[in-house]
C-alpha positions as CSV (number, residue, x, y, z in Angstrom):
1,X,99.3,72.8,110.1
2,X,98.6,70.7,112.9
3,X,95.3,70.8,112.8
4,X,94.5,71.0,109.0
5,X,95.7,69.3,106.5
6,X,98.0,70.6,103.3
7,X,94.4,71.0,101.2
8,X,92.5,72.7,103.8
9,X,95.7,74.9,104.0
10,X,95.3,75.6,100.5
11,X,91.8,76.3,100.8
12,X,92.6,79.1,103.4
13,X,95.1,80.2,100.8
14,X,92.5,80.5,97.9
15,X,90.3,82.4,100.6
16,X,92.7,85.0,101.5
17,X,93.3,86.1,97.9
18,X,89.8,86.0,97.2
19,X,89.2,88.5,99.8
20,X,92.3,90.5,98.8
21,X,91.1,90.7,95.1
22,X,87.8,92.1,96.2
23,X,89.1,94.5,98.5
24,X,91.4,95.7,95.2
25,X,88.3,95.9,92.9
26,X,86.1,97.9,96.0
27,X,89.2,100.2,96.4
28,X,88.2,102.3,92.9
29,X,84.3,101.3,93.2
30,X,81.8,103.7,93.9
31,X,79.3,103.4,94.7
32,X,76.0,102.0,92.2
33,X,72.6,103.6,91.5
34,X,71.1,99.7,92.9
35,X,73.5,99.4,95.4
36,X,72.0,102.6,96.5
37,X,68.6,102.0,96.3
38,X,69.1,98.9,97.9
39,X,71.0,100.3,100.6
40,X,68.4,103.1,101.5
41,X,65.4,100.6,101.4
42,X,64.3,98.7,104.8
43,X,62.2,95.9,103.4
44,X,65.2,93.3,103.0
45,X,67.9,91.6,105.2
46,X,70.8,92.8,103.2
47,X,69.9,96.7,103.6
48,X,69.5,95.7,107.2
49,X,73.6,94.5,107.4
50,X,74.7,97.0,105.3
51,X,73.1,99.5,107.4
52,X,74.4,97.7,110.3
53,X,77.9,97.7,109.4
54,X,78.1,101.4,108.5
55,X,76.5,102.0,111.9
56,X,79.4,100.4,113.2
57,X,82.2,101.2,111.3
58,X,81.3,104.3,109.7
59,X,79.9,104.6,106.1
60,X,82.6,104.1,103.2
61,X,83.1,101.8,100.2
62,X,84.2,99.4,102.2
63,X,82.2,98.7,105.5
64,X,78.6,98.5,103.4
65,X,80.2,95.9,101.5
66,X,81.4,93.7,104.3
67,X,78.2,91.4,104.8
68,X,78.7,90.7,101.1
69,X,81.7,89.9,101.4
70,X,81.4,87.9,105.0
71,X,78.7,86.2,102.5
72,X,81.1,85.2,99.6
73,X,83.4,83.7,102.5
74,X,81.0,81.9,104.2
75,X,79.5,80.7,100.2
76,X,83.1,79.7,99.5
77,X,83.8,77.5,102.5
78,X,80.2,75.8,101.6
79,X,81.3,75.2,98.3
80,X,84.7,73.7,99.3
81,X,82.6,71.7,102.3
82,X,80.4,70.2,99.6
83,X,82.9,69.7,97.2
84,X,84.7,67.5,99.9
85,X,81.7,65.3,99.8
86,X,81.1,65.3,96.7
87,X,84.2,65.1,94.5
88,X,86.6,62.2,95.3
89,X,89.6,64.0,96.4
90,X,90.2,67.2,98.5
91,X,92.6,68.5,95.8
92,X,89.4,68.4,93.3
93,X,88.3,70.7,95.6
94,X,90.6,72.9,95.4
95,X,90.5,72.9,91.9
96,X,85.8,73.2,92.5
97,X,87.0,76.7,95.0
98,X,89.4,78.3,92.4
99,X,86.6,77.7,89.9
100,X,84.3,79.0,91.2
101,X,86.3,81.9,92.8
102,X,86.9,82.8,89.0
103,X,83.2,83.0,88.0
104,X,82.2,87.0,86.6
105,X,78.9,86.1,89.0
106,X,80.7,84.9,91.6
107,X,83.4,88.2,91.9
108,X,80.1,90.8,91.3
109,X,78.5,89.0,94.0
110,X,81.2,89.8,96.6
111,X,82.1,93.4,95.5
112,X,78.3,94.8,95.1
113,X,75.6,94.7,97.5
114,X,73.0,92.4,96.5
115,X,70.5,90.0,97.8
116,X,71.7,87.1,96.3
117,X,74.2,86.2,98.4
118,X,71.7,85.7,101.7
119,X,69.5,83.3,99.1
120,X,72.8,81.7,98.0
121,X,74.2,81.1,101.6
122,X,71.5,79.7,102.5
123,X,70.4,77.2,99.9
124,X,74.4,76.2,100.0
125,X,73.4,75.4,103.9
126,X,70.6,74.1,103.5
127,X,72.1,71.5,100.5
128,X,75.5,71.0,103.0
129,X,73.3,69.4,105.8
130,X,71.4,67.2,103.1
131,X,74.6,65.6,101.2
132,X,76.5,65.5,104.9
133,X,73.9,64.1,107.3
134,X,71.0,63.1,104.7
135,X,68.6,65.3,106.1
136,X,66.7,68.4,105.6
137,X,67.1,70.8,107.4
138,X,63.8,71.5,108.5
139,X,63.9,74.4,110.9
140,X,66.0,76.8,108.4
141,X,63.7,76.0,105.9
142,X,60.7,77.3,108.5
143,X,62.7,80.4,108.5
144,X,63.3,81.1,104.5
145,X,59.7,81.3,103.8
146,X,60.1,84.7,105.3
147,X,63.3,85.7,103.2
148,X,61.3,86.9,99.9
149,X,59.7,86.0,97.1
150,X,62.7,84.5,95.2
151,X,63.3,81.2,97.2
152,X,60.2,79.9,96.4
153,X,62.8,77.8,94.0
154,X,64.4,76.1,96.7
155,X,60.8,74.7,97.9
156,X,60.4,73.9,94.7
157,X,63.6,72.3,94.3
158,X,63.0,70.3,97.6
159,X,58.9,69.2,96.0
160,X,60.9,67.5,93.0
161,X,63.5,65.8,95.2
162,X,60.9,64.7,97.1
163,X,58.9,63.1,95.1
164,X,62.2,61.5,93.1
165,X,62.9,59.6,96.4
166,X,59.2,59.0,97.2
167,X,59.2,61.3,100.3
168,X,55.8,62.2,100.5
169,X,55.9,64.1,103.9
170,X,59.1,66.1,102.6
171,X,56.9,66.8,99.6
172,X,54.0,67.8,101.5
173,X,56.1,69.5,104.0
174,X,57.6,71.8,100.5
175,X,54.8,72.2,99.1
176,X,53.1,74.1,102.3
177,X,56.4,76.3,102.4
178,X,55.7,76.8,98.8
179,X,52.2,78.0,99.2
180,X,52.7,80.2,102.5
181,X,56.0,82.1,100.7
182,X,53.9,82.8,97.6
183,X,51.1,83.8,99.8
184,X,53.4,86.3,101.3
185,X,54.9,87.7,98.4
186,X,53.6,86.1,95.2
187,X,55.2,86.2,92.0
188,X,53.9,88.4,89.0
189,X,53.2,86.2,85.9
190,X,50.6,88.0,84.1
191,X,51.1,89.9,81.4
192,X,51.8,88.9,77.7
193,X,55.2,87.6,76.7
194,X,58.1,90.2,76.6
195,X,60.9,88.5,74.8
196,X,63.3,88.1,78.1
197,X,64.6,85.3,76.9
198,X,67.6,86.0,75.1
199,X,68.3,88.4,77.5
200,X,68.7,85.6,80.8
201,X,70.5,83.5,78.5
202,X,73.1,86.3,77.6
203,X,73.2,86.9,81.8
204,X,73.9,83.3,82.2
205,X,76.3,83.3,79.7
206,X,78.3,86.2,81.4
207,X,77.4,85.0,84.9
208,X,79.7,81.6,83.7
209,X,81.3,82.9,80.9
210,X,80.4,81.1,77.6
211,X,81.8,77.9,77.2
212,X,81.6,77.1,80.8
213,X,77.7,77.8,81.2
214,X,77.6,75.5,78.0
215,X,79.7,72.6,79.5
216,X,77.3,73.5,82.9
217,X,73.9,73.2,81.1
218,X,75.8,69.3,79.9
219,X,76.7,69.0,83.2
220,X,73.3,69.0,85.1
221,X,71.3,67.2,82.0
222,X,74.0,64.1,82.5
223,X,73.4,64.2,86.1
224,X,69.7,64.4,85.6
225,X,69.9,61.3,83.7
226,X,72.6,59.7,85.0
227,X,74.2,59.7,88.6
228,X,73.0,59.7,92.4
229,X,70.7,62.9,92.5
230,X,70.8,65.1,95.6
231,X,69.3,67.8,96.5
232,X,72.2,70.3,94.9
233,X,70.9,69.2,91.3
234,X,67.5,70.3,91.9
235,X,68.3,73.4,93.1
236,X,70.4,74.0,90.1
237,X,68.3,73.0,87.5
238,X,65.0,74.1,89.4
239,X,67.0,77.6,89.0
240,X,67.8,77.9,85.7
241,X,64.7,76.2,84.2
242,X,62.0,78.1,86.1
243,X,64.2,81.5,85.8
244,X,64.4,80.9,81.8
245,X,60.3,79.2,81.7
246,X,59.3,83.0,83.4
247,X,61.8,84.8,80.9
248,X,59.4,84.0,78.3
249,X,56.9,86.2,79.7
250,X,58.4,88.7,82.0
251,X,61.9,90.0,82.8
252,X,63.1,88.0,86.0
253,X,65.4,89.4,88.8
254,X,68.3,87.4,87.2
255,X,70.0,89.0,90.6
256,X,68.3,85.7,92.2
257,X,67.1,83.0,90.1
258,X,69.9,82.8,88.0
259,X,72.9,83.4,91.3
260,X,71.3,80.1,93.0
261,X,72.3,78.2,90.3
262,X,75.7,78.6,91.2
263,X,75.4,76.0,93.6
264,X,75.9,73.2,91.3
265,X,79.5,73.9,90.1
266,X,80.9,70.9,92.5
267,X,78.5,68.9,90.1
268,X,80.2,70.0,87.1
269,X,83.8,69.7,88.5
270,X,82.7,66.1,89.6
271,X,81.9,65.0,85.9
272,X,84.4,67.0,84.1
273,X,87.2,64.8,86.7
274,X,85.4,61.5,85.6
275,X,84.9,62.3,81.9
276,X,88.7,62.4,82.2
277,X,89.7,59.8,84.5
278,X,87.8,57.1,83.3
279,X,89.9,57.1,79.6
280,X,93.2,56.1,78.8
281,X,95.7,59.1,79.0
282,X,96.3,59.0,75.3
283,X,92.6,60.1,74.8
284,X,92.5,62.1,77.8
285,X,93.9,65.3,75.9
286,X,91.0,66.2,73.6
287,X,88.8,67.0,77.3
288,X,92.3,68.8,78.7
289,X,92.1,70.8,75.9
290,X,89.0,72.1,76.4
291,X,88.6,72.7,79.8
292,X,91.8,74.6,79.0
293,X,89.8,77.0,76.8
294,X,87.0,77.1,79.0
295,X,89.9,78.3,81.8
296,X,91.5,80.9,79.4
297,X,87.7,82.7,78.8
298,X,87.2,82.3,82.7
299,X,90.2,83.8,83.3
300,X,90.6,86.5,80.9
301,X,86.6,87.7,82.1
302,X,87.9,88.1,85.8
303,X,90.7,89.9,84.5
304,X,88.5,92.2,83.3
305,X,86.5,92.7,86.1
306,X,89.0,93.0,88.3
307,X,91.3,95.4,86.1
308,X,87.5,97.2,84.5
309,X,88.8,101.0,85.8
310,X,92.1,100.1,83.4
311,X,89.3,99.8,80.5
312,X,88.9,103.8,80.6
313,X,92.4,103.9,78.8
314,X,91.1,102.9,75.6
315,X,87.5,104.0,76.2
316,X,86.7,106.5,73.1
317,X,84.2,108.6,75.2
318,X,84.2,107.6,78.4
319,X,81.3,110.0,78.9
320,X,78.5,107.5,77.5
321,X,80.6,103.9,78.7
322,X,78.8,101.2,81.3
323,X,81.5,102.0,83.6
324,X,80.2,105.2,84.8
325,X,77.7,103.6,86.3
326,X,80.2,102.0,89.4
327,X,82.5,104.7,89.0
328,X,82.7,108.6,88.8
329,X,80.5,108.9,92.4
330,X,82.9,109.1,94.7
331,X,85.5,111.2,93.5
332,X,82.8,113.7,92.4
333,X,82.4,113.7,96.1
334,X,85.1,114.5,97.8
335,X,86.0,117.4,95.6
336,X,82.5,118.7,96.1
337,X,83.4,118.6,100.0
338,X,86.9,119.9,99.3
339,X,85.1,122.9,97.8
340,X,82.7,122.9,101.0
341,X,79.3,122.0,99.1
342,X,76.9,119.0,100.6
343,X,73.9,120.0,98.8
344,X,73.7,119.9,94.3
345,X,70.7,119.9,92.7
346,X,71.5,117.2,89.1
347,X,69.6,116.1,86.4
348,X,70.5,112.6,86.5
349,X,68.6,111.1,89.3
350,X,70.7,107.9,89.5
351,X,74.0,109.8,90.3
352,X,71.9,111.8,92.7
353,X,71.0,109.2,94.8
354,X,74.7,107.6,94.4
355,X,76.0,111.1,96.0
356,X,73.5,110.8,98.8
357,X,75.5,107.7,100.3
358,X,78.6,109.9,100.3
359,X,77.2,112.6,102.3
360,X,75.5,115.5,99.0
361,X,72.5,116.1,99.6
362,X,69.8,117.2,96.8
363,X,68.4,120.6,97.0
364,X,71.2,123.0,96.7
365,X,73.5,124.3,93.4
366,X,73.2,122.9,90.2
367,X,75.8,120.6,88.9
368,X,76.3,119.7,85.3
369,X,77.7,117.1,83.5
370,X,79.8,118.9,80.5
371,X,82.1,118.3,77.8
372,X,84.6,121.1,78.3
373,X,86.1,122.9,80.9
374,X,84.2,122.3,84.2
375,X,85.6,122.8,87.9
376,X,85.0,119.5,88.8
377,X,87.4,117.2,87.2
378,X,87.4,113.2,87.2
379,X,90.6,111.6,86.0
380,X,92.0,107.9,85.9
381,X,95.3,106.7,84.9
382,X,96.1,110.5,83.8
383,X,93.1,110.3,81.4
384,X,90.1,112.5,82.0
385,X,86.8,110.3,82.3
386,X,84.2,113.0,83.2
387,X,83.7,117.0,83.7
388,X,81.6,118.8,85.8
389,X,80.1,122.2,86.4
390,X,78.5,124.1,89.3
């Protein structure tokens, strides 16, 4: 305590039960069908870490998760970094870190293996330097235009921002990191419109949980129009406009576009604080109120997502439910080994390729999925969730 102050103590605090509620969620996880095809393909950085770190520490549930999870420690320190510049007071960011902690995005970003948390890390640097020292970061920005397709919108972001503060070399300097990152990868737009839409907005609605992504969307149109711009706004909005603009045509990986938006919620914190403090505390209640209701859907959301195997219990048929698609793997598994047997031949290729990361091979017996009987057995919480035959 010497050497931090009480906030960054509670900052450490929020951290460690972050982590802790992560590692809870992982421990019934198995393993799912994108995890896994991400995980077995070499053409991206986050295959390359997960690979890394079950190299190292052997393959489990755990250690292929721990670059996302290094990742959602090092995102939430940047948030709380740029909070600290940002919002007046450290305890506002506390209040920015716990928020954010509580997004449904934000806790599927640190228990599932994804690429969004590299892009995130990085625009959150990239932004950090630009509020803190008012400059760009020039030489990471060199290196992102080898990343992948999908941070085209930080160059983007970075071309508006530019030419808002009448930084023509900046712009120029975007604009050729624009052109050499889509000359590497490109970006499919052809193709006649295919009624995405709606779908992105229902993903951003979940990624914030309702009422929050509403008050978010208010959020970065005031500070479009109203306060000091920085290079954190553009990103956001950059983010959620283009992602929702190439919805129209084409279904977008949401995994990306719509995850960098997260980098604005310090913006949102920031005017929700003022809205309050600059009335009189008899008509401060009516904005208590409803950032109170936007609290009570935030919470109850990561409730669920932390609690989901619980949802089994009043699951009719837990045979044709969501969750068997990050469940079910992994116990199938070990009583496939207990039995001796690292080769099944299944219909479902998905749950094939999910067994593969456990150690079952394809090509040998055949294993069913039934609804009776079965010598393979999955139950959680005493209630039986799947059957199996060989």
């Amino acid at each position: 305590m010497n050497f931090i102050d009480k906030f960054d103590f509670y900052f450490i605090l929020v951290l460690i039960c972050s982590i802790c509620i992560l590692l809870f969620i992982i421990s019934g996880l198995s393993i799912s069908y994108q995890e896994a095809v991400l995980y077995f393909s070499d053409d991206n950085v986050t295959s390359k870490l997960a690979k890394l770190s079950t190299n190292i520490f052997g393959v489990n549930d755990y250690t292929f998760r721990i670059p996302n999870m290094t990742l959602f420690a090092l995102n939430l320190t940047l948030i709380y970094l740029i909070s600290n510049k940002v919002l007046k007071h450290k305890k506002d960011s506390i209040l920015c870190v716990i928020i954010y902690a509580l997004l449904p995005g934000v806790i599927m970003q640190g228990v599932l293996l994804n690429q969004s948390s590299v892009i995130l890390f990085v625009v959150l640097l990239v932004c950090y330097i630009e509020i803190t020292y008012n400059k760009i970061a020039y030489p990471i920005l060199v290196i992102c235009v080898f990343l992948g397709p999908s941070i085209f919108m930080l160059f983007l972001a970075l071309f508006f921002y530019a030419l808002s503060l009448k930084k023509t070399y900046t712009a120029v300097f975007a604009l050729i990191c624009f052109s050499v990152n889509m000359y590497i990868f490109g970006i499919d737009v052809s193709g006649k419109p295919s009624g995405k839409f709606l779908d992105v907005i229902g993903s951003l609605a979940l990624l914030y949980s309702p009422p929050l992504f509403v008050y978010y969307v208010y959020t970065l149109y005031r500070n479009l129009t109203k306060e000091k711009k920085n290079l954190l706004l553009y990103v956001s909005v950059c983010s959620l406009v283009v992602g929702i603009l190439l919805s129209i045509r084409q279904n977008v990986d949401k995994e990306i576009f719509l995850f960098m938006s997260l980098c604005g919620i310090p913006l949102m914190i920031r005017q929700f604080l003022s809205d309050i403090r600059v009335r009189l505390p008899m008509f401060q209640n009516s904005y208590k109120n409803r950032f109170l209701i936007v609290l009570v859907f935030l919470i109850s959301e990561a409730a669920i997502l932390i609690f989901s195997k619980y949802l089994y219990l009043i699951v009719e048929n837990p045979n044709k439910t969501f969750l068997n698609s990050f469940y079910i793997a992994k116990e199938i598994s070990i009583q496939l080994k207990e039995k001796n047997i690292t080769r099944v031949s299944i219909n479902d290729k998905a749950m094939q390729k999910r067994l593969e990361f456990y150690g079952i091979q394809g090509g040998g017996q055949p294993l069913k999925k039934v609804h009776k009987n079965g010598n393979i057995i999955i139950e959680y919480h005493g209630k039986v969730v799947a059957r199996y035959a060989i």
